[in-house]
C-alpha positions in Angstrom: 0.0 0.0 0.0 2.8 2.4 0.8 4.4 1.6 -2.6 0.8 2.7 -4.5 0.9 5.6 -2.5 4.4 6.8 -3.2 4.0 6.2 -6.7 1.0 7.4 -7.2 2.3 10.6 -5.5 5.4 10.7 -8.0 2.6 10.4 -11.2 1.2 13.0 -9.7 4.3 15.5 -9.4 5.1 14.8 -13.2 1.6 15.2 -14.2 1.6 19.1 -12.0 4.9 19.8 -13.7 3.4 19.5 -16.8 1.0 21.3 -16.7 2.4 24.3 -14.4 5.8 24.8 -15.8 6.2 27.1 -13.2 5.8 24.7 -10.3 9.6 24.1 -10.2 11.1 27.0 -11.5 14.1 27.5 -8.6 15.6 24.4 -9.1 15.4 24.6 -13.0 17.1 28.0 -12.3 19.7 25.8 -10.2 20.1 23.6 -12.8 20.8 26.1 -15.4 23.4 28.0 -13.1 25.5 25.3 -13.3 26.3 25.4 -17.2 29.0 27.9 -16.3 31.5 25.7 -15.2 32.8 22.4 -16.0 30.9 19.4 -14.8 30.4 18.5 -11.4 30.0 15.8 -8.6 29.2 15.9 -5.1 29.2 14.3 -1.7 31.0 11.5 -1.2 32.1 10.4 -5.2 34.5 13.8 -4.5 35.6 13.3 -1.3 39.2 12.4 -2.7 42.0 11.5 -0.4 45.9 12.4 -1.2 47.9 9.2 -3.3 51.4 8.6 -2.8 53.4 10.5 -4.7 55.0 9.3 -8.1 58.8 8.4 -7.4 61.3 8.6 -10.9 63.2 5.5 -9.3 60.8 3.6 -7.7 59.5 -0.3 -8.9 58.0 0.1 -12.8 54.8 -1.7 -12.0 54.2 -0.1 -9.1 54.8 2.8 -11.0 52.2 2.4 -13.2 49.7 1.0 -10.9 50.2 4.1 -9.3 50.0 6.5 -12.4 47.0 5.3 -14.0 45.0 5.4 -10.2 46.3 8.8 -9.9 44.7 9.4 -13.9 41.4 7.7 -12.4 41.8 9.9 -9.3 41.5 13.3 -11.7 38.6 12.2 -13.6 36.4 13.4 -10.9 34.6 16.8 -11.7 33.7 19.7 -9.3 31.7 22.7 -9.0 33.5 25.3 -9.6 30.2 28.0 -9.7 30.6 27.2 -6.0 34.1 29.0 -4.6 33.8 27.6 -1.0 31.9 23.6 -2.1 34.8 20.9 -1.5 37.9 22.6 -1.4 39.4 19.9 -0.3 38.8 17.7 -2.7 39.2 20.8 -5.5 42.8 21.1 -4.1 43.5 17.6 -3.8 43.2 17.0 -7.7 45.0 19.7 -8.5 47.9 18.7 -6.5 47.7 15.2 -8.4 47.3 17.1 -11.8 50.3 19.2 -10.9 52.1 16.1 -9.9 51.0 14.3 -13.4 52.3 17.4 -15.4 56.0 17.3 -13.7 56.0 13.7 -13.7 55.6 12.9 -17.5 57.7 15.7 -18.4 61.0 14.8 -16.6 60.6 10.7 -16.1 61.5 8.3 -19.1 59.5 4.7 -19.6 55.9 6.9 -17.9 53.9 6.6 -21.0 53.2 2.7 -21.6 50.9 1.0 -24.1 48.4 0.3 -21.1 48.5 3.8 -20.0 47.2 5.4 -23.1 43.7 4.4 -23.0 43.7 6.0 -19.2 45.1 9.4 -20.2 42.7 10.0 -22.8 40.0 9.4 -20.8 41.5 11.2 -18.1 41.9 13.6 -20.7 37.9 13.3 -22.4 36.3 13.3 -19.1 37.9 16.7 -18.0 38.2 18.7 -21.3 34.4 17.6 -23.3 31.7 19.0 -21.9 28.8 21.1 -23.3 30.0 24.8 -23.1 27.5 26.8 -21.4 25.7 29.4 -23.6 27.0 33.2 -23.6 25.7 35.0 -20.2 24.9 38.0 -22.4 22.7 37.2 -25.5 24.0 40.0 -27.2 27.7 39.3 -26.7 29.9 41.4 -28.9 33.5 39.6 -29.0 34.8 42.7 -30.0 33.2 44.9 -27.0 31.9 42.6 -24.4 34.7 41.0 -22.4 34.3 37.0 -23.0 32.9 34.9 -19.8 36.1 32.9 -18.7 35.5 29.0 -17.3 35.1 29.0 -13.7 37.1 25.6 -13.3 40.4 27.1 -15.4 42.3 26.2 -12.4 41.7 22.6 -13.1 41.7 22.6 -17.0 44.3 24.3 -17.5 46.7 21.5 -16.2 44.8 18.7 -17.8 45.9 20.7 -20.8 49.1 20.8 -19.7 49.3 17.4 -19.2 47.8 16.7 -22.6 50.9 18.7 -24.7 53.5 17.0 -22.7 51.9 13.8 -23.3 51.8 14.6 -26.8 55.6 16.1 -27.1 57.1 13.1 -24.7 59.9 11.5 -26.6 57.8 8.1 -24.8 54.9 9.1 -27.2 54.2 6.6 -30.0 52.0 7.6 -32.5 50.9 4.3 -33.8 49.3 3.3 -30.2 48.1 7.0 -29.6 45.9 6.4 -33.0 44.2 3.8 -31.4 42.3 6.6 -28.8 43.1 9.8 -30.6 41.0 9.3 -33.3 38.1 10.9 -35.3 35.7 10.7 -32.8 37.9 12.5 -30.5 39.3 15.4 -33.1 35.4 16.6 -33.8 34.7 16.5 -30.1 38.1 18.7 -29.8 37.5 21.1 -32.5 33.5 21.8 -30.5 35.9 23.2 -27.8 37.0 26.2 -30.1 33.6 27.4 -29.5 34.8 28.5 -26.0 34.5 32.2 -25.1 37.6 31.8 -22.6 40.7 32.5 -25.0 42.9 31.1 -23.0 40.6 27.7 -23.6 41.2 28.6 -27.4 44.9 29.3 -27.3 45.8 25.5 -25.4 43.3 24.2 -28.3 45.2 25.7 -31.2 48.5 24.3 -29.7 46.8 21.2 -28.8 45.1 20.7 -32.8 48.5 21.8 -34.0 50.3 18.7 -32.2 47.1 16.3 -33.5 47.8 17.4 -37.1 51.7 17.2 -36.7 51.8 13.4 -35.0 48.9 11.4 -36.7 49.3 11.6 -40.9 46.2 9.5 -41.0 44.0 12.8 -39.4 45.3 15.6 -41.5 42.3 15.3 -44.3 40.0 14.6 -41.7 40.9 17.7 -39.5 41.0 20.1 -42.5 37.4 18.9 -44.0 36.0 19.5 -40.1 37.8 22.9 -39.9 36.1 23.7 -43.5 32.7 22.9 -42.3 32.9 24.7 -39.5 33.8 27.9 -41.7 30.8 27.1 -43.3 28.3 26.5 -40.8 29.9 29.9 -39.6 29.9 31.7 -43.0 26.2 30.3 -44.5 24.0 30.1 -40.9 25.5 31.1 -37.9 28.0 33.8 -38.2 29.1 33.2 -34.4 32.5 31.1 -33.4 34.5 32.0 -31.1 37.3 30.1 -32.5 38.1 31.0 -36.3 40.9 33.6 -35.5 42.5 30.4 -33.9 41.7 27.5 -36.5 43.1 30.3 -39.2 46.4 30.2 -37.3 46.3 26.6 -37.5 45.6 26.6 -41.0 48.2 29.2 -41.8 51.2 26.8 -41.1 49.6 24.0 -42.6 49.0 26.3 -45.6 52.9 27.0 -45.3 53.5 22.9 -45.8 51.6 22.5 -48.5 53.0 20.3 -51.5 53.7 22.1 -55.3 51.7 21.6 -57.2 49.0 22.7 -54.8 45.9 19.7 -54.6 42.4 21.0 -56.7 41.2 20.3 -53.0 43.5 22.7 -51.2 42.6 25.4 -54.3 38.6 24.9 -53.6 39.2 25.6 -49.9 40.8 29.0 -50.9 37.7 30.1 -53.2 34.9 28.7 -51.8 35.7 28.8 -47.7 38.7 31.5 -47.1 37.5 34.1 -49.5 33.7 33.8 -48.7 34.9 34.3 -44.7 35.3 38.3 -45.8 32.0 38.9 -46.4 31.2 38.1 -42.2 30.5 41.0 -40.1 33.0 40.4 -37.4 35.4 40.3 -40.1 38.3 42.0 -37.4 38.1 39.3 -35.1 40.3 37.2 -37.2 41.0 39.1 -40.6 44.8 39.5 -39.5 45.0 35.6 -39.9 42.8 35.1 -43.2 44.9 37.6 -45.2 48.2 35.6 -44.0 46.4 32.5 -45.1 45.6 33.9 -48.4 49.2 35.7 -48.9 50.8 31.9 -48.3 48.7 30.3 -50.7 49.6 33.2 -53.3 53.0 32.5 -52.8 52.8 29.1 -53.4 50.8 29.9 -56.5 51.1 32.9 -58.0 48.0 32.0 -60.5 45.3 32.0 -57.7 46.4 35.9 -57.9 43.3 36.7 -60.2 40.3 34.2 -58.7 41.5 36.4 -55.3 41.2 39.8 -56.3 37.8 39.3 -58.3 36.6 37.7 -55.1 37.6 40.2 -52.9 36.2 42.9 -55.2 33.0 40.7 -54.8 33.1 40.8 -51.5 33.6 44.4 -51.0 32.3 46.5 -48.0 29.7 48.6 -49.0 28.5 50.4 -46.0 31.5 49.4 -43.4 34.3 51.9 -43.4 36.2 49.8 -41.0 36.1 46.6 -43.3 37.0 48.6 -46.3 40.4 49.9 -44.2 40.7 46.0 -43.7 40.6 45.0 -47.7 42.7 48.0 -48.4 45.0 46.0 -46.0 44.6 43.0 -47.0 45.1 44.3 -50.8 48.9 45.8 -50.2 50.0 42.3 -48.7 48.8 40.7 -52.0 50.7 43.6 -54.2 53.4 43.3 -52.1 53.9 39.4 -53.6 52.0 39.9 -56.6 54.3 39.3 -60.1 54.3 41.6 -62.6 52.7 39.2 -65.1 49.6 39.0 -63.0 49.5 42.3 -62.1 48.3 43.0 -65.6 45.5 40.7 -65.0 44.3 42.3 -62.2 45.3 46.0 -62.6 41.5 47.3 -64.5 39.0 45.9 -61.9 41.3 46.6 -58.4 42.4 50.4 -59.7 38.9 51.0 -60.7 37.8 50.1 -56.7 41.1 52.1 -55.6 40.1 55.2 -57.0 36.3 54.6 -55.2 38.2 54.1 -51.9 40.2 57.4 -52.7 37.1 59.5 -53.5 35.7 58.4 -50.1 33.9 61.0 -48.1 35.5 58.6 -45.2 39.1 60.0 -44.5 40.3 57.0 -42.9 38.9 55.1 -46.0 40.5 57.6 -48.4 43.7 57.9 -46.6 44.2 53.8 -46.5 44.4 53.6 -50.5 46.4 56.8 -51.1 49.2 55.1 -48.7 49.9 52.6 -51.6 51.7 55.6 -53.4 54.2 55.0 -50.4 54.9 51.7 -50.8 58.0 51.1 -53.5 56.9 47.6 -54.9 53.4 48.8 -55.5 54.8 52.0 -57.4 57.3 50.6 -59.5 54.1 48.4 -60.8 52.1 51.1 -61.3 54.9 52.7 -63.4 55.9 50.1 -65.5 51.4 50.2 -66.0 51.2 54.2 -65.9 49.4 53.8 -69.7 46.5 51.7 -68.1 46.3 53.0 -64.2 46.3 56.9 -64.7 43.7 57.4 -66.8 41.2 55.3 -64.4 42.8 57.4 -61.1 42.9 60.7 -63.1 39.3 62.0 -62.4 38.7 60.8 -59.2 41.8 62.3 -58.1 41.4 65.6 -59.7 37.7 65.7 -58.4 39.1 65.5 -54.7 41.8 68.0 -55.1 39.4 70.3 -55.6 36.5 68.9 -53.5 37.2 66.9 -50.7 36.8 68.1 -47.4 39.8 66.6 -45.5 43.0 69.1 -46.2 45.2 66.1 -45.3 43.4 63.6 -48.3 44.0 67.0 -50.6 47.6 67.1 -49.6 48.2 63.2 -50.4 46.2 63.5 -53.6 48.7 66.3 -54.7 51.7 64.6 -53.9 49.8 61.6 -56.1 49.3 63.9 -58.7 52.9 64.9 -58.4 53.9 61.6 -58.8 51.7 60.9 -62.2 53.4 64.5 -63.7 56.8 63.3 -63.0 55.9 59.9 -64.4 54.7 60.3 -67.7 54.7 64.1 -68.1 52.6 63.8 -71.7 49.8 61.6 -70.7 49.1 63.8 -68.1 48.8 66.8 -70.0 46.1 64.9 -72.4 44.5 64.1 -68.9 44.2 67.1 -67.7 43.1 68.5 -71.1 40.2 65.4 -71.5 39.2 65.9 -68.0 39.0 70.0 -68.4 36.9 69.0 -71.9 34.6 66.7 -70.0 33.7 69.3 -67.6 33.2 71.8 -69.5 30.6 69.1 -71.3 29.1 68.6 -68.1 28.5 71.8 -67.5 27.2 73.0 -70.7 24.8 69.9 -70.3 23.8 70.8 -67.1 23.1 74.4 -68.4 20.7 73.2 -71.1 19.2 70.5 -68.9 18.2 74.0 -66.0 17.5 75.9 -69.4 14.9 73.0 -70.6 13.2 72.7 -66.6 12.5 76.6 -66.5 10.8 76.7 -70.4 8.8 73.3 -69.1 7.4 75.2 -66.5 7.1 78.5 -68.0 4.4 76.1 -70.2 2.8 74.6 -67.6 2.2 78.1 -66.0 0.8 79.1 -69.0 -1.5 76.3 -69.3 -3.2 76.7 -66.2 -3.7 80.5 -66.9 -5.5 79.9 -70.7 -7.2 76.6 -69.3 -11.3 77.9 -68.5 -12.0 77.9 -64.8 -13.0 74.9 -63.3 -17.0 74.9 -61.8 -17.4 75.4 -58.7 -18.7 72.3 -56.7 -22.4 71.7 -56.6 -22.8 73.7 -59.6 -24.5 71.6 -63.1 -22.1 70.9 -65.6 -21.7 73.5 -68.3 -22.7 76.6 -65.5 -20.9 79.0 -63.4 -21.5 79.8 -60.5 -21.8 83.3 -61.5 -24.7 82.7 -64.8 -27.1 81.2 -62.0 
C-alpha cells in the first residue's frame, strides 16, 4: 500500500509539472546555473583522499599501478560555480594534476601501451563537456569582455598534461591512434567554440600537435575545420574560435606540397574568400589575409580568382572593413608578379580610386598610402598607360573637392607623382578631364534651361485653361450665370 501511495504521488508531481511549468522553477534555475562551469560531482564520489606521490626510481609496475590510479583519481569533476563547495577535494586533484604534469615531463619509460587508453580518458572526461551558452545574448567579442570558465584552475593542467603527453619522446604515435581518433578530433574542435581564449589558445596548440603526429587525421581535421567555416559563414555567423583555426591553418597552408591539390585550391575560393564577407570580419581578418598571402606564394596563378573575389566581396556600407581589404590588398601587391599584375590592374584600380574619393578619410587615406609603398609603385609605373587614366578623375575631383586638407595634400603629392611619371599623358588628362567638364556643364546648363521653359508652359496652361466649376454647380454653369 505504501508503494501505491508513493508512486501514485510521484505520477502525480510529473503530471503538475506539466502542466504548471512554473511549479519548479528555482531548481530549474539551479540547474541552469551550473552550465557555467565544468561538470560536477558531489558528496562523497568527491571526497578524494591524497595518493602517494610518483617516485622517478621507484618499482615500474608499481609505477604504473600508481600513475594510472592517480589518472582515475583526476577524472572526478567539481563545482567550480561554487568557490567555497569541496575545497578539499578541488585542491586535492589539483595537486595530483600538478604532480601528473612534472612527472611525464621529466621521467622516461611513464607513457606505456596500457597507459594510453587511461590518459585520454582522463583527458575526455575533463576537457568535453557542453559549453555553457554566452551570459549576455548580445555578446559582442569585440566589446563585451568573453565569460572565462570558472574551473580554469583545473583545466588548465589537464591541458598541460595533454601537450607534454603529446611532445614526450615516450609518445608513439601508432598506439596514440588507437584513442586519438576521429571521434575525439570533432569532439576537440567543439571546444573552439569557447568564449575563454585562454581555452582557445591551449586548443590551437593542442590541434597543431594532433595534425603534426597522426598523418592519417590531417584530411580529416581540415574537412571539419572547412565545415565549421561554413556553418559559420552560411548560418550562424558566431564562433569564437576561427581567428585560432586560421592560425592553425596558416602553417599548414605554409606545408603544403607544389603543385597545390584541386582540394587545397577549392578551400581558398569557396571557404577563405567567402569568410570576408562576415561581419565580425576584425576578429580574425589579421590571420585570413596571412592564409591567403601563403597560398599566393605558393601559387602565384590563384592571384586573379583572389582579387575578383575580394572585389565581390567588398564592403559597401562598413568603413572599418574597407580599411581592412585595403590592407589586406597591399599584402597581395606586395607578392603579386608583374605578369599577374596586368591581369588584375582594371578591376582593383577602378575600386582604388572609389576608396580614394571616399567622403571617409580614414577610407580615403588607406588607398592613397599605396603611393608609399616602393613595390606597388614601381608596378604602377611600368602600367602608368592603363592606371592613370582610371585614377585621373577621381583624383582631380578630390583636389578640388574633398573636405579633408590632409586627403587633398596626399592627392597632390599623387598627382605629383603621375606628372613626373609620364609628363605627356598627363597633360592629355588634364586636357580630357578639363573637356569633360566643360561638357558637363554646358549639359547641365541646357538640362536648368529646358526645366524653367517646361514650366514656363505649364504656368501658361493653367492661366488659358477655362475655370473649373465650382462644386455643386450643373455641368456647363458657373456659378456666376445662376
Amino acid at each position: 500500500m505504501e508503494k501505491v501511495k508513493n508512486s501514485l504521488m510521484m505520477s502525480t508531481g510529473g503530471f503538475v509539472d506539466k502542466i504548471d511549468p512554473f511549479a519548479k522553477r528555482a531548481s530549474k534555475k539551479k540547474q541552469k546555473k551550473s552550465q557555467g562551469s565544468s561538470r560536477y560531482v558531489t558528496g562523497t564520489e568527491a571526497d578524494l583522499q591524497p595518493l602517494p606521490p610518483l617516485k622517478v626510481d621507484a618499482n615500474p609496475q608499481e609505477q604504473e599501478e600508481l600513475f594510472i590510479r592517480k589518472l582515475r583519481q583526476c577524472c572526478l569533476g567539481f563545482d567550480f560555480l561554487d568557490p567555497v563547495a569541496d575545497l578539499k577535494g578541488k585542491e586535492i586533484k589539483r595537486a595530483a594534476l600538478s604532480e601528473l604534469v612534472d612527472h611525464i615531463a621529466t621521467a622516461r619509460g611513464v607513457i606505456t601501451e596500457p597507459t594510453y587508453p587511461e590518459i585520454i580518458r582522463c583527458i575526455s572526461t575533463n576537457l568535453f563537456r557542453t559549453l555553457p551558452p554566452s551570459d549576455n545574448p548580445d555578446f559582442d567579442p569585440e566589446e563585451d569582455d568573453p565569460t572565462l570558465e570558472a574551473s580554469w584552475p583545473h583545466l588548465q593542467l589537464v591541458y598541460e598534461f595533454f601537450l607534454r603527453f603529446l611532445e614526450s619522446p615516450d609518445f608513439q604515435p601508432s598506439i596514440g591512434k588507437k584513442v586519438i581518433d576521429q571521434k575525439f578530433v570533432l569532439q576537440l574542435l567543439e571546444l573552439f567554440d569557447s568564449e575563454d581564449p585562454r581555452e582557445r589558445d591551449y586548443l590551437k596548440t593542442v590541434l597543431h600537435r594532433i595534425y603534426g603526429k597522426f598523418l592519417g587525421l590531417r584530411a580529416f581535421i581540415r574537412k571539419q575545420i572547412n565545415n565549421i567555416f561554413l556553418r559559420f559563414i552560411y548560418e550562424t555567423e558566431h564562433f569564437n574560435g576561427v581567428g585560432e583555426l586560421l592560425e592553425i591553418l596558416g602553417s599548414i597552408i605554409n606545408g603544403f606540397a607544389l603543385p597545390l591539390k584541386s582540394e587545397h585550391r577549392q578551400f581558398l575560393i569557396k571557404v577563405l574568400l567567402p569568410l570576408h564577407k562576415v561581419k565580425c570580419l576584425s576578429l580574425y581578418h589579421p590571420h585570413l589575409a596571412y592564409c591567403i598571402v601563403q597560398f599566393l606564394e605558393k601559387d602565384a596563378a590563384l592571384t586573379e580568382p583572389v582579387i575578383k573575389g575580394l572585389l565581390k566581396y567588398w564592403p559597401k556600407v562598413s568603413s572599418q572593413k574597407e580599411v581592412m581589404f585595403l590592407g589586406e590588398v597591399e599584402e597581395i601587391l606586395d607578392v603579386i608578379e608583374p605578369s599577374q599584375f596586368v591581369k588584375i590592374q582594371e578591376p582593383l584600380f577602378k575600386q582604388i580610386a572609389k576608396c580614394m574619393s571616399s567622403p571617409h578619410f580614414q577610407v580615403a587615406e588607406r588607398a592613397l598610402y599605396f603611393w608609399n609603398n616602393e613595390y606597388i609603385m614601381s608596378l604602377i609605373e611600368e602600367n602608368n598607360a592603363v592606371i592613370m587614366p582610371i585614377l585621373f578623375p577621381a583624383l582631380y575631383r578630390i583636389s578640388k573637392e574633398h573636405w579633408n586638407q590632409t586627403i587633398v595634400a596626399l592627392v597632390y603629392n599623387v598627382l605629383k607623382t603621375f606628372m613626373e611619371m609620364n609628363a605627356k599623358l598627363f597633360d592629355e588628362l588634364t586636357a580630357t578631364y578639363k573637356a569633360d567638364r566643360q561638357k558637363e556643364k554646358k549639359k547641365e546648363k541646357e538640362r536648368e534651361e529646358l526645366w524653367k521653359k517646361l514650366q514656363e508652359l505649364e504656368l501658361n496652361s493653367d492661366q488659358d485653361s477655362p475655370p473649373k466649376p465650382e462644386k455643386g454647380s450643373p455641368p456647363g454653369r458657373t456659378a456666376g450665370s445662376l
